[in-house]
DOLUM-817761 format. One record per residue (C-alpha): x, z, y; residue in one letter. Coordinates in steps of 0.05 Angstrom, whole numbers, plus 5000, padded with zeros to 4 digits. Example, Ala and Ser with C-alpha at 12.3 -4.5 7.8 and 13.67 -1.06 7.14 Angstrom:
524651564910a
527351434979s
***
This chain:
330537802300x
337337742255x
339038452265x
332038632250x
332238242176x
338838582166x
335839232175x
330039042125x
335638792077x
339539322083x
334039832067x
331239362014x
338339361980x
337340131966x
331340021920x
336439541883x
337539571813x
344439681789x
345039031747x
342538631804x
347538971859x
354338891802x
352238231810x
352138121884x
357838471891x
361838071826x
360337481882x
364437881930x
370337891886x
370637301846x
375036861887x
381337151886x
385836621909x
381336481970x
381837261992x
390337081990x
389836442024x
386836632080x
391037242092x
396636892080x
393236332135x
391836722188x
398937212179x
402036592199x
398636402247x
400036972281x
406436962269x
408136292298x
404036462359x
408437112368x
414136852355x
413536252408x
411036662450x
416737282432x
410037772429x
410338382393x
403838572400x
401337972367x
407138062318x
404938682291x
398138492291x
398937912246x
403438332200x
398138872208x
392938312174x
399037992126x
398838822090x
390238882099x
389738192064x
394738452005x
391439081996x
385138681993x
387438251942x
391038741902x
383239051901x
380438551866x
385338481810x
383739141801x
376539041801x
377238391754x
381938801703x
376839421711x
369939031708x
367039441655x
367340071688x
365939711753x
358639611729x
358040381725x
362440431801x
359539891835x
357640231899x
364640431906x
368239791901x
362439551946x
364640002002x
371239901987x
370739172001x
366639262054x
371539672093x
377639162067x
373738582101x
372038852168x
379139162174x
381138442160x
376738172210x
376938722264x
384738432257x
383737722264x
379437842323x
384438272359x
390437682341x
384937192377x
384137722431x
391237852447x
392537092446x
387436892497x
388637432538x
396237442541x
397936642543x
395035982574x
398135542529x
392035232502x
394934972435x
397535652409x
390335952435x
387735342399x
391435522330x
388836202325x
381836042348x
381135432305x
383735882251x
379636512260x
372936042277x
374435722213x
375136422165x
368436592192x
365535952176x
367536132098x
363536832102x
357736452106x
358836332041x
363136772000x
359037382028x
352337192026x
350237651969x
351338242024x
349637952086x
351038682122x
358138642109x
358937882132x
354938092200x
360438502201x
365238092195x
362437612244x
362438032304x
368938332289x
372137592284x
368437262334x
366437732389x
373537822413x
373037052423x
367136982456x
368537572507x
376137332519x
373836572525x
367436862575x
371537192618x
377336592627x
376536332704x
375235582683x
368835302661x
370934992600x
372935672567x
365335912592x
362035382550x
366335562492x
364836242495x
356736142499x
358535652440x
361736162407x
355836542414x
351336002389x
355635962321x
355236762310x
347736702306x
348435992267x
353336272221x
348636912206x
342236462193x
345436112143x
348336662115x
341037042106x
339036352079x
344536282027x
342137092010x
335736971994x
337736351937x
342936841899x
337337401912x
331936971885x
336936691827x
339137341798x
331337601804x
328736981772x
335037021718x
331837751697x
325537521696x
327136911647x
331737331614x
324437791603x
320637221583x
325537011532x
324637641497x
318037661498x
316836931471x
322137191417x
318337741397x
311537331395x
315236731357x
317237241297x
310237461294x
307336781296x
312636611241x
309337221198x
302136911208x
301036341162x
307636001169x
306435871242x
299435521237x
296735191310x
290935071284x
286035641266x
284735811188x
279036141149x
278636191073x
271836401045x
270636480972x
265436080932x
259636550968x
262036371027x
264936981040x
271937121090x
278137311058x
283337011096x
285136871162x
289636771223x
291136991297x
288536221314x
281936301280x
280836951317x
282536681386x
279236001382x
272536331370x
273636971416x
272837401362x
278037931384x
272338461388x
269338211321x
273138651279x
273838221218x
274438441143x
275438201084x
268838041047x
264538041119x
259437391107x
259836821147x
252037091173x
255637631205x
263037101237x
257036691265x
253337421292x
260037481334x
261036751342x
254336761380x
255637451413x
262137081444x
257136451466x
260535941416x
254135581409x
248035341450x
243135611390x
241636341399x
238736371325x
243836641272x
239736311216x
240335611247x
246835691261x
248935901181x
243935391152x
247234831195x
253935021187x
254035161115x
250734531108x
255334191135x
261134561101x
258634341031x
257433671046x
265433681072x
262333391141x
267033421202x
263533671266x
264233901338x
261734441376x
263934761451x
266035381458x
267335911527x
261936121576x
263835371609x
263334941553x
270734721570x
273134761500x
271734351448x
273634561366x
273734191311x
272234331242x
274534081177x
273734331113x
278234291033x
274434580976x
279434930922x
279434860852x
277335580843x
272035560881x
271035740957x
273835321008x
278835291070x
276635181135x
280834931189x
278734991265x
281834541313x
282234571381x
281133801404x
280433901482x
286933601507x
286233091459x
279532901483x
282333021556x
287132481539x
282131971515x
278832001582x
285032041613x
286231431583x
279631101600x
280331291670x
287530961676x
284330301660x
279930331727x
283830831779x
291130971796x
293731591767x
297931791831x
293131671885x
286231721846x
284430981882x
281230481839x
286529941811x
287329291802x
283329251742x
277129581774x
278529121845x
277628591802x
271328691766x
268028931841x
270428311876x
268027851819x
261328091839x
261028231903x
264027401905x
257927201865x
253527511923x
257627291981x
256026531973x
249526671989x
250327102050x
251127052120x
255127642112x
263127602104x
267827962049x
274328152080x
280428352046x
286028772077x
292028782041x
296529392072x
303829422061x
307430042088x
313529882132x
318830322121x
316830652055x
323330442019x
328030722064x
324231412051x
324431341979x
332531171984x
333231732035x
327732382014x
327332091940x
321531851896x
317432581897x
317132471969x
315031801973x
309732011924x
307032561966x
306432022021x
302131541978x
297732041964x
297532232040x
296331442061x
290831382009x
287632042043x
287931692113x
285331092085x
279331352052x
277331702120x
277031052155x
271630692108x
265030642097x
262330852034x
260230222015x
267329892027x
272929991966x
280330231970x
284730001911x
292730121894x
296129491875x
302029881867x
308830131902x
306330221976x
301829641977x
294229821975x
287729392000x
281329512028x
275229032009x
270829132068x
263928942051x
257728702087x
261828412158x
258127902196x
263427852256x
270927732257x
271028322305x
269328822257x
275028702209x
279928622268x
277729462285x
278029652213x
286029412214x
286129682275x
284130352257x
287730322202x
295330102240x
293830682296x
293031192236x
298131052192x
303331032261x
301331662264x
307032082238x
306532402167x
309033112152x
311133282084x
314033782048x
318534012115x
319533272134x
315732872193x
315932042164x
314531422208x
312930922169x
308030422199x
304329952170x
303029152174x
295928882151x
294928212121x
287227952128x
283327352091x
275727322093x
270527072038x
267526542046x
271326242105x
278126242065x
275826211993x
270726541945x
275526581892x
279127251886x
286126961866x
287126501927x
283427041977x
289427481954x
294127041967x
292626812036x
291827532046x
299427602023x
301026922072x
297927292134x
301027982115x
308027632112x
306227362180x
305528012207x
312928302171x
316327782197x
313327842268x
316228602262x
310429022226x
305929562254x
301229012260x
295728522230x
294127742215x
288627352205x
290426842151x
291026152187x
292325482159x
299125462185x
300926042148x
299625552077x
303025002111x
309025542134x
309225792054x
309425092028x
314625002070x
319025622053x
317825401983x
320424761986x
326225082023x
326925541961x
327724991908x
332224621957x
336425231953x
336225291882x
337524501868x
343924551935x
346525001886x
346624661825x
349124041855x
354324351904x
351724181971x
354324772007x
361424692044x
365625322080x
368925362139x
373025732173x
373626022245x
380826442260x
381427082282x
387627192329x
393127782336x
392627782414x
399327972427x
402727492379x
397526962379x
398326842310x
392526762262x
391327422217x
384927232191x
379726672178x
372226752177x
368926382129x
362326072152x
357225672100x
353524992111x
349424772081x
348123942093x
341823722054x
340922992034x
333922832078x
334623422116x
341123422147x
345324112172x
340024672163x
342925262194x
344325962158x
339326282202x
334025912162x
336425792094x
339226502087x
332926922095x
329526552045x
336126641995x
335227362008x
327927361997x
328327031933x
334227341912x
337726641912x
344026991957x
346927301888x
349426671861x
350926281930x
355026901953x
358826911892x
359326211892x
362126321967x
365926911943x
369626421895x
371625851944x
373726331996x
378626701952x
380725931926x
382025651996x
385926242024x
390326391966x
393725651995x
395026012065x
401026352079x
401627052054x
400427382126x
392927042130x
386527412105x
380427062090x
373127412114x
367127382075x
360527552097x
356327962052x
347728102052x
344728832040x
340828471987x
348528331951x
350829021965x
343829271921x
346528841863x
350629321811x
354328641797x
357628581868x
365428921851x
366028531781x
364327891825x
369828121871x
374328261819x
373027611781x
373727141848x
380227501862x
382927441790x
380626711783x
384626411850x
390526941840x
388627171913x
391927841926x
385828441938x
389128662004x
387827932032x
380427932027x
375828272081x
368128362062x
363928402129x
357228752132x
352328902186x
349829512213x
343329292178x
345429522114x
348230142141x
341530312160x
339230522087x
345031002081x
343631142010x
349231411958x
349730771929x
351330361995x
356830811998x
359530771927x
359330151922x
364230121990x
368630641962x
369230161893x
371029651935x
376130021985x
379030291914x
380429551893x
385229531954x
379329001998x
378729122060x
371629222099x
369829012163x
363629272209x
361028652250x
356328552307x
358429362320x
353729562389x
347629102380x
343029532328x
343430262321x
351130372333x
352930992304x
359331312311x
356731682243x
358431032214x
365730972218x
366731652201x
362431542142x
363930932107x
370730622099x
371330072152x
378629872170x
375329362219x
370529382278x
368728732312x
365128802375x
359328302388x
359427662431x
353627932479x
359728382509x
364127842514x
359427402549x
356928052598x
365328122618x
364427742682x
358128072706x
358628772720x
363129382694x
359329682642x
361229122584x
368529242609x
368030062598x
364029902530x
369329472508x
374829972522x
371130462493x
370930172427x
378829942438x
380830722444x
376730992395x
377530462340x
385330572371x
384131362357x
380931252281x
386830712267x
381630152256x
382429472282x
378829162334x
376728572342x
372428232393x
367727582387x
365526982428x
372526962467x
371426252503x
375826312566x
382626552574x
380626992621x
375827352577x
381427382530x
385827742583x
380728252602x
379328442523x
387828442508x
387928932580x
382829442542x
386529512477x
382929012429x
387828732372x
384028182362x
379927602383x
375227072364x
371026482390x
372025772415x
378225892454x
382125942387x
378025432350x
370725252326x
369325352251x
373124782217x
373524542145x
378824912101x
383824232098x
384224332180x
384625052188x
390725032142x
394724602188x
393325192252x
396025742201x
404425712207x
405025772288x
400526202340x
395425872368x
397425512434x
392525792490x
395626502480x
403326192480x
401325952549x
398726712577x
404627052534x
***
């Protein structure tokens, strides 16, 4: 299939025109210091390999490519100092690259060929594979504008490879070599892929380039008609006869076969005017008499004109001085398109074409009225797409638009045509489902609805999962007013979020009761923090070969005044809900840095932060601020975050880590092997700290496989030169068995329970005693 496109490319490139190949070809040569460095690169490669290996073969080989790579170089200074001419020669510097770069990589290959074939030692056959794979990789790109050559190129580098690793006796070689073969036909995709953009650049360039004169010439011509009039102009004399006009008047009225003069009566415009079906009269008398009319009384009018009626003029009209008059045409279509445009936003959604909120309004107001006297039900389903925010962070907006419109398209399948679909906005729509008599029949409509929008979207190249969860309230039974309906609606659709989504609630009572409740729980919060109920303490973290304390958790409480201790795994939800964690993690922020900057220099303090604070621009001057206000040194703090946050992966997650890492903090991955644990993760965001969850720690004493997951993370956070650090340590013997796979560091009750910051402080000068004893 890839040799076949080659061909057609290769014959297509014949039909090329010149200006279009210099410029392909300019792409060959432009990066000068590249065509050097990799000469230079892979000379010494080969050199080193020979000379360990006292080869002169390989020697000569590798000085061999050290004098192709010169003479190519020295090629395209010429070709940079020659350019002009080049334009006019540009099939021979073509082939003269061409034959430069497959001398080059006929070379390279034989270095990798000679190597595999005349030594075992795997890290000099490493070396000049590594090196040669690598030079391919970068024909992808630099030779893309002439894909022949960089086919070339591939086989000639890489086919030495693949045959010497194929025909090596051990298995490992084998899989390398079909690898090998793998990444010729990879690298040759992309590099037909990277083709057709500069093909389709440089075509659309000369195209725009076309256009750009041609507008250029039109503009000076408009600029000689009437100083550039849009609208369309017509000046009769006091007989109402033409003497002027424009290019506008001519092509608003369609008069281009009219064949206008000076002095032709308006009798004989309208003659052509109704010849070009500008008006719904077919009688040129009735025509003149009402225009003219008109005219004279200085009346302002509309007519339609085209076959269609889908243009509308309009006419105005200045008498002069002299005598006669000018008469301006108009064309008002797009203005009038606008008006309804404009109507039409006040009922329906512009995006989706679904009625809005305005329009859901006046139809439930009615349909309200009626339902009180009915033994038939009103149901609402309010429909909130799952995961639609991660798609908009991830494919961007024009994406999550094209799924709207796709959701609304699903949606209008699945009602009847009496029931009404309407766009509240963002991803949240509802359905008013009319004329229901039984429970049952609202509980299929959601359930049709769930089952189609699981069903996986495809858009624009992409396949999206998104979900949905449905919440439900029915009229009469839970209200007749369309306010409260809503909002029970909103109290069973949070119900079914917090359950996990992809499904739907009925609203219940104890849905009220459970909002009251997470409302009182909200101004609680808000009134804790004004009058500083919330406390921090601290849990250590332990070197496990020294025992010593590196680091201190810290861990908010929160003890109300009726309520007692209400634990962060109720209170902290609602925070981030409301968006209440801002100001109580900077307020935790503040005392954290306060209480450690009192701990010896060697201690860290750990502060846990939410997604919802890492979504806040103002996170790094908060940082900044709490470290500059308790004189705490940056390399002291550690910022913890969940794989929940990683889970987004947008651009700002990460630059907003690199800000941080920049201010010399340190950041810490916790609970690492509990959600979707991706090794993508370390290598993508700047984590200095791992901490493996307490579910492993616990699991130690039952089986093997916590043990080998354990280890696992010990080497590899070893191998990445992260700290590890592993939670929920409780027994001594669970601390030996983590300290015998590598971890650095524990943490749990064996070292201490979360204590205030006055007792912690005392545990901070000497290691802590239960790992003095197993020392």
């Amino acid at each position: 299939m890839l040799i076949k496109q080659l061909m057609q490319i290769r014959r297509a490139d014949a039909e090329l025109p010149n200006e279009v190949r210099a410029a392909l070809v300019e792409s060959l040569f432009a990066p000068i210091a590249s065509l050097a460095i990799g000469a230079i690169n892979c000379s010494i490669i080969g050199m080193l390999v020979a000379w360990n290996l006292n080869n002169q073969q390989i020697m000569l080989t590798s000085i061999a490519i050290l004098a192709v790579g010169a003479m190519r170089v020295v090629s395209a200074l010429f070709y940079r100092r020659a350019k002009n001419m080049a334009f006019r020669h540009v099939r021979f510097w073509e082939t003269s690259y061409e034959y430069g770069a497959w001398a080059f990589s006929g070379l390279l290959g034989l270095l990798c060929w000679l190597t595999l074939t005349q030594t075992d030692n795997s890290a000099l056959q490493m070396a000049v594979v590594t090196t040669a794979t690598g030079y391919a990789a970068a024909i992808a790109g630099r030779n893309a504008g002439r894909p022949f050559i960089a086919g070339g190129q591939f086989t000639l580098v890489m086919l030495p490879i693949v045959i010497g690793l194929l025909i090596y006796p051990d298995w490992i070689h084998k899989v390398l070599g079909f690898v090998g073969l793998l990444f010729i036909y990879g690298m040759m995709d992309i590099t037909l892929g990277i083709r057709d953009v500069i093909f389709q650049a440089l075509i659309m360039t000369r195209k725009e380039a076309a256009l750009a004169a041609r507008f250029e010439e039109q503009a000076n011509r408009f600029d000689a008609a009437l100083n550039n009039m849009s609208h369309g102009l017509c000046m009769l004399d006091a007989h109402d006869r033409l003497q002027v006009w424009n290019e506008r008047f001519v092509e608003l009225l369609h008069l281009q076969n009219a064949s206008l003069r000076v002095g032709m009566r308006i009798s004989q415009i309208v003659r052509h005017s109704l010849r070009a079906r500008n008006h719904t009269s077919g009688s040129v008398k009735l025509v003149v008499h009402d225009l003219v009319n008109g005219l004279r009384q200085d009346n302002f009018d509309q007519f339609q004109v085209s076959l269609d009626g889908s243009r509308t003029l309009a006419i105005s009209r200045r008498m002069m001085p002299a005598g006669g008059s000018v008469v301006i045409f108009e064309d008002v279509t797009e203005r009038n398109s606008a008006q309804e445009k404009i109507a039409r936003l006040a009922r329906f959604d512009e995006l989706t074409g679904l009625a809005n909120r305005t329009q859901f309004r006046e139809r439930i107001a009615d349909m309200l009225a009626a339902v009180r006297d009915r033994a038939n039900h009103l149901v609402i389903h309010l429909i909130d797409l799952d995961r639609f925010k991660t798609v908009n962070d991830t494919l961007g907006h024009p994406i999550g638009d094209l799924l709207l419109k796709e959701v609304a398209s699903r949606l209008s399948a699945l009602v009847r045509p009496g029931d009404m679909i309407t766009r509240f906005g963002g991803d949240e729509f509802v359905i008013l489902q009319t004329h229901t008599s039984r429970q049952q029949a609202a509980h299929a409509l959601a359930s049709r609805i769930i089952k189609a929008l699981k069903e996986p979207f495809h858009i624009a190249g992409h396949r999206i999962d998104v979900g949905a969860s449905i919440g439900i309230a029915m009229a009469p039974h839970d209200g007749v007013d369309a306010d409260e309906l809503i909002k029970k609606a909103d109290m069973a659709l949070y119900a079914a979020k917090s359950s996990g989504g992809g499904s739907h609630r009925f609203f219940a009572i104890e849905m009220e009761d459970a909002a009251q409740e997470r409302r009182s729980l909200e101004l609680d919060l808000r009134e804790a923090l004004t009058h500083d109920q919330f406390t921090l303490n601290y849990q250590p973290l332990v070197d496990l070969h020294t025992g010593r304390v590196t680091t201190c958790e810290a861990l908010l409480r929160w003890t109300h005044p009726t309520r007692g201790n209400i634990p962060p795994s109720v209170f902290i939800p609602v925070a981030e809900e409301t968006g209440l964690i801002i100001a109580l993690g900077e307020w935790v922020l503040n005392r954290a840095c306060a209480d450690a900057a009192d701990w010896p220099r060697h201690v860290r303090v750990a502060v846990n932060l939410s997604p919802v604070q890492f979504r806040d621009k103002g996170l790094g001057l908060q940082v900044i601020a709490a470290l500059a206000k308790s004189g705490l040194s940056a390399q002291r703090l550690e910022l913890e975050v969940t794989e929940r946050l990683l889970l987004e992966d947008n651009d700002s997650t990460i630059e907003t880590m690199n800000r941080l890492h920049e201010l010399g903090v340190s950041l810490s991955l916790d609970d690492f092997g509990t959600g979707y644990s991706s090794l993508n993760y370390l290598r993508k965001f700047p984590f200095q700290k791992i901490k493996i969850d307490r579910s492993f720690i616990t699991d130690l004493g039952d089986g093997r496989d916590a043990r080998a997951i354990i280890g696992a993370v010990a080497s590899l956070g070893a191998g990445l030169d992260k700290t590890v650090v592993a939670e929920g340590i409780e027994t001594e013997e669970q601390m030996n068995l983590v300290r015998s796979q590598g971890v650095h560091e524990g943490q749990g009750y064996l070292f201490g329970k979360p204590m205030p910051a006055a007792e912690i402080q005392s545990r901070l000068d000497k290691p802590i005693i239960a790992i003095r004893r197993v020392a």
